[in-house]
BADOMI-998564 format. One line per field, with one value per residue (C-alpha): z, y, x; residue number from 0. Coordinates in Angstrom, 2 decimals. Layout:
N
c3 = [Z:...]
c2 = [Y:...]
c1 = [X:...]
k = [NUM:...]
END
This chain:
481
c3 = [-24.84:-24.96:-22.75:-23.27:-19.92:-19.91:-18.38:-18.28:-17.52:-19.67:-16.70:-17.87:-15.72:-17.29:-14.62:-14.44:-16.12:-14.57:-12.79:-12.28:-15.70:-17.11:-14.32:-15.20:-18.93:-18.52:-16.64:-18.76:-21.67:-20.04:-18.76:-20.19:-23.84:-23.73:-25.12:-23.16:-24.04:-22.80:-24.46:-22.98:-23.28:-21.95:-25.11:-26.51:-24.28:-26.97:-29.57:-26.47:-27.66:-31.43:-29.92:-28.06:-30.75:-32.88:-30.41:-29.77:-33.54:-34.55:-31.55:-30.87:-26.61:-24.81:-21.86:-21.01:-17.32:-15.20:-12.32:-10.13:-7.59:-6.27:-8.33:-11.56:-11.03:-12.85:-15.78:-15.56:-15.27:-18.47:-20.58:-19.31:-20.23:-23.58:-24.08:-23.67:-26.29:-28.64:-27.90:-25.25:-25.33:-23.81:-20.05:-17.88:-15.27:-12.19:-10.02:-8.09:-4.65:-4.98:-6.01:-3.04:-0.65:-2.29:-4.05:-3.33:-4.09:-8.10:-8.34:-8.05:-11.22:-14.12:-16.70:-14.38:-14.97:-12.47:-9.53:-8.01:-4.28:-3.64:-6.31:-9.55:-10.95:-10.52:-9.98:-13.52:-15.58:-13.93:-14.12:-18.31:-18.44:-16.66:-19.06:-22.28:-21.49:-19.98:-16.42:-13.31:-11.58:-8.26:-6.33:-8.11:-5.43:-4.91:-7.81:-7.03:-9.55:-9.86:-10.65:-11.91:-9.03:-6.19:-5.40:-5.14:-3.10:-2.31:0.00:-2.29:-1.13:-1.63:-3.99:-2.94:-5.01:-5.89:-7.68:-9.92:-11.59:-15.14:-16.22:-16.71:-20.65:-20.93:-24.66:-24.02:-23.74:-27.58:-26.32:-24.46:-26.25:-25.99:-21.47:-22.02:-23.63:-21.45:-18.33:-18.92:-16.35:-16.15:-13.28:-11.22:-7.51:-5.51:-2.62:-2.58:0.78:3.74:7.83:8.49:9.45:7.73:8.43:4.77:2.72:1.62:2.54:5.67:4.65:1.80:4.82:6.56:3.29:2.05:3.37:4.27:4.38:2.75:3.05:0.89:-0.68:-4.19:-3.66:-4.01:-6.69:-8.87:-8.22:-9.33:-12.40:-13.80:-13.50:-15.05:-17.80:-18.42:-18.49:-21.31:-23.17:-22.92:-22.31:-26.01:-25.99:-23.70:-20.22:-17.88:-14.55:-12.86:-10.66:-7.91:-6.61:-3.52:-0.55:2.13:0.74:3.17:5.84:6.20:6.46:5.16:2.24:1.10:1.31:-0.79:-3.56:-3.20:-3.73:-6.69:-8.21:-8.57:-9.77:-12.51:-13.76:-13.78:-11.14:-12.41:-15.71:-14.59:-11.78:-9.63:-7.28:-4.14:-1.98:1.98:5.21:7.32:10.11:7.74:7.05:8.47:7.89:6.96:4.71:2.91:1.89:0.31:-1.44:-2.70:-3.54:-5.52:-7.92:-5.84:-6.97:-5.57:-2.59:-2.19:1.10:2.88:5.69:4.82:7.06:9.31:11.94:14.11:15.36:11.93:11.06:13.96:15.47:12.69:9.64:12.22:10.72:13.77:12.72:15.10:14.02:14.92:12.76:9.60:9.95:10.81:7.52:5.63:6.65:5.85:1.87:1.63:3.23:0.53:-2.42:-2.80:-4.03:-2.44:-3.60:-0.13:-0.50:1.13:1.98:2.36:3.53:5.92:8.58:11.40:9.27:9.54:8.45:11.15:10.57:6.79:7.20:9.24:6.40:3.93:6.52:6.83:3.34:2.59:5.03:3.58:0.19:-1.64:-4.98:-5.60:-3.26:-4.62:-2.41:-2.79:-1.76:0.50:-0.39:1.94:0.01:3.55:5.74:8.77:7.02:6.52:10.09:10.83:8.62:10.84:14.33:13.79:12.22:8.68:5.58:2.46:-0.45:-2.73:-5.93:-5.89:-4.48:-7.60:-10.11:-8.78:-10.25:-8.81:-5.98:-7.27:-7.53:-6.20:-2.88:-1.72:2.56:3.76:7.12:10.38:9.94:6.09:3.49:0.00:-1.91:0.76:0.47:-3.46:-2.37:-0.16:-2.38:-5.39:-2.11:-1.13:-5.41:-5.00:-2.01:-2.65:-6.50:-7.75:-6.07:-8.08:-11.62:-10.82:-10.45:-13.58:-15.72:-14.79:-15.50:-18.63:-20.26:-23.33:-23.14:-20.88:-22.57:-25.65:-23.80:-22.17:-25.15:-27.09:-24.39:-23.75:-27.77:-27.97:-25.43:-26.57:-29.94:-28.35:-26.69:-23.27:-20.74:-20.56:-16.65:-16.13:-19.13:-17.41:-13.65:-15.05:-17.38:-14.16:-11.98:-14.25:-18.23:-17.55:-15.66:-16.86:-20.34:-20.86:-17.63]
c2 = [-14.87:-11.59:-9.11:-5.80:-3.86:-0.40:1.97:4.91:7.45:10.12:13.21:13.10:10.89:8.17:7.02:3.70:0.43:-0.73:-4.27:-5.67:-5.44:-6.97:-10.15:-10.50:-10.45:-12.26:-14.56:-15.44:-15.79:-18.36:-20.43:-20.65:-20.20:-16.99:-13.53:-10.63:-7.38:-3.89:-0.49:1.92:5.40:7.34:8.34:8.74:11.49:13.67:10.84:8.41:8.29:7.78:5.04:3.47:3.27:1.64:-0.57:-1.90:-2.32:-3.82:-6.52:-6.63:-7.22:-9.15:-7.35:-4.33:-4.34:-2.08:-1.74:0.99:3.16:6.58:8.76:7.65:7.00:9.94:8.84:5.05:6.74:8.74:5.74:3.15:5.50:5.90:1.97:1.89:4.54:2.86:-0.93:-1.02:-5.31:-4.81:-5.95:-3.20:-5.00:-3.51:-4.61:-2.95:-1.32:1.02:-1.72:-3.96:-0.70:0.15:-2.10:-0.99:2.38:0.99:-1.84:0.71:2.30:1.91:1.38:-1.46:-4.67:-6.63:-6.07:-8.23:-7.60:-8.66:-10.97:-11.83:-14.36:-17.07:-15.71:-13.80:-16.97:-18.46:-16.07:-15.99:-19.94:-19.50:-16.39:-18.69:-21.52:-19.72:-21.10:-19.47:-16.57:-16.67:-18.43:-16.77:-15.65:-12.03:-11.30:-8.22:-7.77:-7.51:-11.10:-9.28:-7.49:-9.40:-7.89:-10.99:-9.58:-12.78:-12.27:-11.67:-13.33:-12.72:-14.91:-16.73:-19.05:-16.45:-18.93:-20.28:-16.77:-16.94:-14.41:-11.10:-10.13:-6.96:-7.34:-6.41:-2.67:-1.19:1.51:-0.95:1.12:4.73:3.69:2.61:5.43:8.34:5.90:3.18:1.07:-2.09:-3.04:-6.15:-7.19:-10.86:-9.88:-8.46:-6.81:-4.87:-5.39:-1.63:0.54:4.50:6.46:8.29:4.36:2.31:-1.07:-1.43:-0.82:-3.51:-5.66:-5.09:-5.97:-9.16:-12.37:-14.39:-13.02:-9.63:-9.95:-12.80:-13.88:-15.30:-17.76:-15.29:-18.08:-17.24:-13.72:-13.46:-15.64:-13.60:-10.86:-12.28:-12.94:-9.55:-8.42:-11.00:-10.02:-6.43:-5.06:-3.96:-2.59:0.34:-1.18:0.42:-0.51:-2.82:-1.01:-3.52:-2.56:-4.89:-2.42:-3.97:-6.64:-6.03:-7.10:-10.65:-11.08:-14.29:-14.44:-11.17:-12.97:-15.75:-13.34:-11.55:-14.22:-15.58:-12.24:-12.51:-15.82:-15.34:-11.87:-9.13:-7.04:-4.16:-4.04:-5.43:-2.62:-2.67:-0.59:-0.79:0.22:-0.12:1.33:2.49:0.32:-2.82:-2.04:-2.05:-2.48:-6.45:-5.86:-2.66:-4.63:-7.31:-4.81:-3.05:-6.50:-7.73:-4.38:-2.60:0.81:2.84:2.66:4.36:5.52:7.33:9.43:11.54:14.34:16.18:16.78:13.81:14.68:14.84:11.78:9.68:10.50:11.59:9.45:6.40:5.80:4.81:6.12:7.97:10.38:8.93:5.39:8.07:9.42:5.57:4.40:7.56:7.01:3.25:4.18:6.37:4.48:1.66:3.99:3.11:6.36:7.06:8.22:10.28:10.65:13.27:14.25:17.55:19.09:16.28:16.58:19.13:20.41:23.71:25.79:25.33:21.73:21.68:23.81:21.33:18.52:21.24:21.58:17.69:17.07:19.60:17.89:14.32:15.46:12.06:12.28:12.63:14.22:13.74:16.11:14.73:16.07:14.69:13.54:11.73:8.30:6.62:6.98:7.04:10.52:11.91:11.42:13.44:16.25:16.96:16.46:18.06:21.48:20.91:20.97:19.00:21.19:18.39:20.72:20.28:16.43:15.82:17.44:15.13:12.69:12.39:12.12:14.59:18.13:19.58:19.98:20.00:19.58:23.32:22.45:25.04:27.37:25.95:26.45:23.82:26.81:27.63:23.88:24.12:27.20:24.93:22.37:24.64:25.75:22.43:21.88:24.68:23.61:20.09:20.26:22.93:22.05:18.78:20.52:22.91:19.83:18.19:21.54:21.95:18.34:18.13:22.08:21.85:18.03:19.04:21.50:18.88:16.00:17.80:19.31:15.91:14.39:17.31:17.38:13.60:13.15:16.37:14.14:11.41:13.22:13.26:16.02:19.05:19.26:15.97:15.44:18.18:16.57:12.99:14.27:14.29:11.87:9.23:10.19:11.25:8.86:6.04:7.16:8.83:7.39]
c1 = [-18.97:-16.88:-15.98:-14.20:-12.93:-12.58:-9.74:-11.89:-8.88:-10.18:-9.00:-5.31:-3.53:-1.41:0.93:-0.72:-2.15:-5.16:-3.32:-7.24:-8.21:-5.27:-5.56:-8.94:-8.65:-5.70:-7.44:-10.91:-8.70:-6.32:-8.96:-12.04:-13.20:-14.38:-12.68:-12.05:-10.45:-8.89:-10.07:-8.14:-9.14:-5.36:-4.94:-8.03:-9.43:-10.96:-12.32:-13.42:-16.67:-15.77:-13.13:-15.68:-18.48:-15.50:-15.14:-18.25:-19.47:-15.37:-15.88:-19.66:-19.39:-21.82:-20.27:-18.47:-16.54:-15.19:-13.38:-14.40:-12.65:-14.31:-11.98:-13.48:-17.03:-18.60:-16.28:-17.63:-20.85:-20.50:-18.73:-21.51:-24.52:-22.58:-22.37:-26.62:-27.12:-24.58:-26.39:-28.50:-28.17:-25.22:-24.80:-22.58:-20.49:-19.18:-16.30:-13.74:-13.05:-16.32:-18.36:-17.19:-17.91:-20.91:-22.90:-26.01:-25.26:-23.90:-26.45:-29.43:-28.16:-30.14:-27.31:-25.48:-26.70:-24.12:-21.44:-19.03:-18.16:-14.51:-12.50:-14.32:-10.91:-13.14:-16.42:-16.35:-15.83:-18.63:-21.06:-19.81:-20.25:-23.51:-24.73:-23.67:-25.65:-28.86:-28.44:-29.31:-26.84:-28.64:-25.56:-23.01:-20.27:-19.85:-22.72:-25.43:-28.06:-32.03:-33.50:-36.63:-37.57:-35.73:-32.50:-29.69:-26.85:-24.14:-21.19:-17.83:-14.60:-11.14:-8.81:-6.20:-4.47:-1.99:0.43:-2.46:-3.06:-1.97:0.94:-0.37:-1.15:0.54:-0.51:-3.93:-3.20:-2.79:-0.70:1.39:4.47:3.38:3.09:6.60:7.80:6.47:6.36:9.40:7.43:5.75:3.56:2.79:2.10:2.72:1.11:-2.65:-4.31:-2.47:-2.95:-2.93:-5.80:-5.02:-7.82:-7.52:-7.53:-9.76:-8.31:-9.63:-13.23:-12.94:-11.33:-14.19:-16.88:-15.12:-15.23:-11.72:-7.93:-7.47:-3.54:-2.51:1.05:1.87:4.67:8.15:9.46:7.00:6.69:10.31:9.39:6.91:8.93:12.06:9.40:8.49:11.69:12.76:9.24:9.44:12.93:13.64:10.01:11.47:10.89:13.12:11.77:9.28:6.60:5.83:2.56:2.30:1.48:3.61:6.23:8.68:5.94:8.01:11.91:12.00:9.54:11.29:14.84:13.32:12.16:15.67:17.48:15.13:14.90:18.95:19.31:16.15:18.05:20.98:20.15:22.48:19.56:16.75:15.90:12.86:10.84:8.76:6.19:7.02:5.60:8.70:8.47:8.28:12.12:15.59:19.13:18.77:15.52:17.29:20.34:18.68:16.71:19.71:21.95:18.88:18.35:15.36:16.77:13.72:11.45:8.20:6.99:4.17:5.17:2.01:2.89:5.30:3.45:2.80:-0.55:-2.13:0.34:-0.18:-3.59:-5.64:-4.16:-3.50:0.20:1.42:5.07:7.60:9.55:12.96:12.18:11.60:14.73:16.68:15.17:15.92:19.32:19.80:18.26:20.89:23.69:22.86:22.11:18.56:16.77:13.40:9.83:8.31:4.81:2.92:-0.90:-1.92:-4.83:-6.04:-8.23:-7.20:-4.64:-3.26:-0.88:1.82:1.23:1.53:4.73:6.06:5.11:7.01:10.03:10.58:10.20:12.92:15.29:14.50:15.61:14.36:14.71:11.39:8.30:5.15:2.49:-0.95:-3.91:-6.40:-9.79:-12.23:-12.61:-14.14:-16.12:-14.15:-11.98:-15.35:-16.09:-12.63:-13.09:-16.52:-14.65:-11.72:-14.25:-13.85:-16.40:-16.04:-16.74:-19.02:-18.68:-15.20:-15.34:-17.50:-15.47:-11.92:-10.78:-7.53:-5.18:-2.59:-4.38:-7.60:-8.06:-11.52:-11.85:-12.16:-10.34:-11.35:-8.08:-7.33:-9.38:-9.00:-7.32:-4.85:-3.52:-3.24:-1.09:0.99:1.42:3.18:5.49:6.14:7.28:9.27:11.03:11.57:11.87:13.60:17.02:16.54:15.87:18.97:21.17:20.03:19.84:23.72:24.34:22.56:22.37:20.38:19.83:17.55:15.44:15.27:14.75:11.77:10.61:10.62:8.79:5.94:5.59:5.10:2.77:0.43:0.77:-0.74:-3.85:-2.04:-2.67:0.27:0.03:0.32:3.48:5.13:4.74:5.48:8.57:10.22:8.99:9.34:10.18:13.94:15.26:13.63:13.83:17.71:19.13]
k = [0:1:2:3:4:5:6:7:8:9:10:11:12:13:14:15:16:17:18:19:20:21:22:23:24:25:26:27:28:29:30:31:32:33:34:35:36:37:38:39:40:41:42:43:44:45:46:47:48:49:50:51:52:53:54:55:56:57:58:59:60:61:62:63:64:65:66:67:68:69:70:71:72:73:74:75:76:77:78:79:80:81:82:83:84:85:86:87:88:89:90:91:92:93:94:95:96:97:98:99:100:101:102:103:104:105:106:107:108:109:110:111:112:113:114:115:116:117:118:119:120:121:122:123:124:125:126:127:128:129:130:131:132:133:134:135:136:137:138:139:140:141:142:143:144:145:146:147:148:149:150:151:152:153:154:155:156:157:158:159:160:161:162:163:164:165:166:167:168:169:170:171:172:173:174:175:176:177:178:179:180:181:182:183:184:185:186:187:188:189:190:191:192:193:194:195:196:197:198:199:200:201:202:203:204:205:206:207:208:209:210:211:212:213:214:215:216:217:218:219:220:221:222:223:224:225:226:227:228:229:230:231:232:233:234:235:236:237:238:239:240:241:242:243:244:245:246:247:248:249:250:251:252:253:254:255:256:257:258:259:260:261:262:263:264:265:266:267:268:269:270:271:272:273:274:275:276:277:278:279:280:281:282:283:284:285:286:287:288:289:290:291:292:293:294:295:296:297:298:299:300:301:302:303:304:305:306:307:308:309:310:311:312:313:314:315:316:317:318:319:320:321:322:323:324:325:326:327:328:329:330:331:332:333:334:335:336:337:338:339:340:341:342:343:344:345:346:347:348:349:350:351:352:353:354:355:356:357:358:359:360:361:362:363:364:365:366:367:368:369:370:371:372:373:374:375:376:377:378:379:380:381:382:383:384:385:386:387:388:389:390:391:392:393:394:395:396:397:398:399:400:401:402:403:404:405:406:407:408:409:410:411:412:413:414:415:416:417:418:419:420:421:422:423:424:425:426:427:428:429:430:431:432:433:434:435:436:437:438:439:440:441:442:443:444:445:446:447:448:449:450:451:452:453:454:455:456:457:458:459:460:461:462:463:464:465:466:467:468:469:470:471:472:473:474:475:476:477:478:479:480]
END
């Protein structure tokens, strides 16, 4: 049987493959007979539909999956009504965090013919053995769908034979080479699942609607294998840096010491760079020098805001102010650059408080501050925006589909356009210093560079707001450094 998945990014954000796709094609191709395929529609945002209809009469699907977060759902919605007008035969498969949040809310559509709750690595191939040879679905793990019309909802679980998963096909994507130009990244992540509880994430609800161990570990010997792999495989394809997208790896000393190690005997950590998420209180001195021995030459981090109400009490971060500044410190002490990320707009939020998120941002100075905005993706943040006075504008909420722009809570003393406001002055503070120093460094390289890059990626169907943002978060470095 054959199965095309769909990256339905059609709003203009390209910062990211889809990593559960690819593991999932990746993994019905490695281990069972059956075909599966990525259409990605990045670059395709006008001619989607003309793409698509290509598509599906080029490799005639028996299934088209998708893996669903709340940010795209009216464009998975779109794209799957699409698919039943081009071939109604079809079956529509849903999977993803939504789906594991809210199945009954997808299953009820009438264009979705399955959803998995939780994992589908293993489930998948045996619902597509099942489907092939006409057997029953009925004790399919994880699988919600309308026997006729009996609703079968079974418990989902989480996978965790990490070290089993087949390398990721990075092959799948047919603008593998246009990501690496504009992005210079690869992605991949050893460890799945956090042990934190952030009022404004989703991971706790999908904790809370999957059975076994959310946080799970890939051995860090093969972690480090795959990614000496990709490296060998796509290096002179324009990879620049791997992406890891593991939420907390520096949760354990020792496993990260193993992958450290590994890591360095696999490759040459002065060209084969990496980057990583970490929570702040997951690191110190001993963690951060391992990181920067082994080649980690960025780390990401969420200090989400300023003030440590709203960061503390509200967003449940659990971070004091002094441990920001110690780890800020120790990046810098062992030239690790840093990625701060920060939300604005939460619940209670106001402006002295978003000032003081703009005021500590300016004294970090990390080489890059990315300001999102917030957006109510559970239930417990919709709970806060109503006790703390708030109102979520749905118009708005409807109309998002992302994490960078748009603000849509109206707060009790901040309304959603104020924050937009605040977030170009946050830019301004945090950013222009930055694009001084390089214009000086660089003169006219600069305006070429950018140029080149803007032009080539309004080539390719790609979004000027976002090329512009991206040129410098990730084109210029990654690209000319």
């Amino acid at each position: 049987m054959k199965i095309s998945f769909i990256n339905p990014t059609l709003g203009g954000d390209y910062s990211a493959l889809d990593i559960a796709i690819t593991v999932l094609a990746s993994c019905v191709n490695e281990w069972s007979n059956h075909k599966a395929d990525i259409l990605d529609f990045t670059f395709h945002r006008r001619d989607w539909r003309k793409k698509l209809n290509e598509h599906i009469k080029r490799e005639k699907p028996d299934f088209i999956g998708f893996s669903v977060n709340s940010l795209y759902l009216n464009h998975i919605k779109m794209i799957s009504q699409e698919v039943k007008r081009i071939d109604s035969k079809i079956k529509i498969i849903y999977g993803g965090y939504h789906a594991s949040t809210h199945p009954e809310e997808l299953v009820e559509l009438p264009y979705v013919d399955f959803v998995f709750v939780g994992d589908a690595e293993d489930s998948l191939i045996d619902f597509l053995n099942k489907q092939e040879k006409g057997l029953e679905l009925d004790k399919i793990k994880g699988l919600w769908y309308y026997n006729k019309d009996h609703l079968i909802s079974n418990p989902g679980s989480f996978y965790s034979k990490l070290d089993e998963l087949p390398y990721l096909d990075w092959d799948l994507w047919e603008h593998l080479d246009d990501y690496l130009y504009f992005l210079g990244m690869l992605y991949q992540i050893g460890t799945r699942g956090c042990i934190y509880n952030c009022s404004f994430c989703e991971a706790k609800e999908l904790r809370n609607c999957v059975l076994g161990n959310y946080y799970r570990v890939m051995s860090p010997k093969r972690y480090a294998e795959e990614l000496a792999y990709d490296w060998q495989k796509y290096r002179k394809r324009g990879l620049r840096l791997m992406q890891l997208f593991d939420q907390i790896p520096a949760l354990n000393k020792e496993w990260l010491k193993e992958f450290t190690e590994e890591y360095k005997r696999l490759v040459d950590p002065k060209n084969s760079k990496y980057s990583i998420f970490s929570r702040v209180d997951n690191l110190d001195e001993e963690k951060i020098r391992m990181l920067a021995s082994s080649g980690c030459n960025m780390v990401r981090i969420g200090i989400e805001s300023g003030d440590k109400f709203i960061r503390n009490k509200v967003m449940r971060k659990g971070l004091p102010e002094e441990k920001i500044w110690e780890v800020v410190g120790l990046l810098k002490k062992y030239g690790i650059k840093m990625t701060a990320y920060y939300i604005l707009g939460a619940p209670a939020e106001s402006k002295e408080t978003i000032n003081k998120t703009i005021e500590m941002a300016g004294k970090i100075d990390a080489e890059r501050s990315a300001f999102f905005i917030f957006k109510p993706f559970t239930k417990e943040s919709e709970e806060l925006v109503k006790r703390y006075g708030g109102t979520i504008d749905f118009n708005r909420a409807n109309k998002a589909d992302n994490i960078t722009f748009d603000a849509v809570v109206n707060n009790k003393n901040l309304s959603a356009k104020e924050v937009e406001r605040y977030q170009i002055k946050a830019y301004m503070k945090t950013f222009l210093p930055h694009l001084r120093k390089r214009i000086l460094r660089d003169n006219f390289k600069y305006f070429g560079r950018l140029f080149k890059y803007v032009f080539m990626g309004i080539k390719k169907g790609l979004s000027f707001k976002y090329l512009l943002t991206y040129f410098h978060i990730y084109g210029y470095d990654y690209i000319y450094e």
